[in-house]
N, C-alpha and C positions, 0 to 999 in steps of 0.2 A: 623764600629766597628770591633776591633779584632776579628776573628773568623767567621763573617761574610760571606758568600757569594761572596759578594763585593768587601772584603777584599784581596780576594786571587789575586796572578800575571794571567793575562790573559796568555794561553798556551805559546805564543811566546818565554813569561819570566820567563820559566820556567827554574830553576836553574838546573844545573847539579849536580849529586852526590858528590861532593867534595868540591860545593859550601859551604861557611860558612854562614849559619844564624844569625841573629841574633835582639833581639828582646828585644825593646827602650824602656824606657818610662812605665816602668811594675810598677813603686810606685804607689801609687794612688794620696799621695798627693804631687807629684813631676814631674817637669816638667825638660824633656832632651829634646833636640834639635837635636844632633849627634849623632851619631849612637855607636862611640866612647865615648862615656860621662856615666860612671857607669856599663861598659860592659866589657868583655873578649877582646874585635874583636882586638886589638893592639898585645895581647899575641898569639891569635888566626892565625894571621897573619903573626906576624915574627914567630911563630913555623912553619907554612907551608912554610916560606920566601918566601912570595907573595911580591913583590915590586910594581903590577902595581892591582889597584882596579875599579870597574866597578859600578858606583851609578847610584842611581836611586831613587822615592817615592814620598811621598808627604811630606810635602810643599817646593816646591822648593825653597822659598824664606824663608823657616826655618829649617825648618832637613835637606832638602838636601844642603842647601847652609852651614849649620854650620860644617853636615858631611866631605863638601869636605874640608872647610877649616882645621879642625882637620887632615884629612889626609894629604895633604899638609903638613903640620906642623911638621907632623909625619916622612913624606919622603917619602909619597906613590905617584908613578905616579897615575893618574886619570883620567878617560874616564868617562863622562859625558851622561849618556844614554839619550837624547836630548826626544826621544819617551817613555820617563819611566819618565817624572817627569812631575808635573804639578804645579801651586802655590795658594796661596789663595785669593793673591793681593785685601788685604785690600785696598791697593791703586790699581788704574790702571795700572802703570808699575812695578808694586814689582817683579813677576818673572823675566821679562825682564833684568832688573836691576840685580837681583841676579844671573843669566844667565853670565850677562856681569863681573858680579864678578867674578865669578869661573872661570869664560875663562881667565882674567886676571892673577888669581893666579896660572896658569898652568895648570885646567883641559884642556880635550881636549873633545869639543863635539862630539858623535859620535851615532848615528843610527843603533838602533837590524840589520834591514837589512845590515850593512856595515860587520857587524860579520861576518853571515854568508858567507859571498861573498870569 
């Protein structure tokens, strides 16, 4: 639940200051999938002219896979935060799947740790 405990990034994923927030899905009786769908983040975005965007969250096999494809779409490179997403996999290979999606569409998987390095 927003707000949550639970809810919050473990330290690792802790945004920088200048990171953009942003926050999905706030109707109550409406469902968004992307992160871009009823948000600022596209205005958000090209005003800091960020070309390259860094996902992550749950469900990878619904908001983060819709996410990425919107960006795509959009013209954002994308990095795939591989250890920042996880799925709900109704079915047994739904993340996987979705995974294999976004790689296809141009994200690029990539690992907090490779960040830093």
């Amino acid at each position: 639940m927003a707000g949550s405990p639970g809810s919050l990034p473990p330290p690792a994923f802790q945004a920088p200051p200048s990171a953009v927030i942003v926050h999905k899905a706030t109707a109550r009786n409406k469902e968004a999938y992307s992160a871009f769908q009823d948000t600022r983040l596209d205005e958000q975005l090209h005003a800091a002219r960020a070309r390259r965007v860094f996902i992550g969250g749950l469900a990878t096999d619904y908001c983060v896979l819709n996410t990425v494809k919107d960006a795509r779409r959009l013209g954002y490179e994308v990095c795939l935060l591989m250890d920042g997403i996880r799925a709900v996999n109704v079915h047994p290979d739904d993340g996987r799947k979705a995974e294999e999606d976004m790689v296809r569409l141009g994200a690029v998987p990539i690992r907090l740790e490779n960040l830093a390095a």
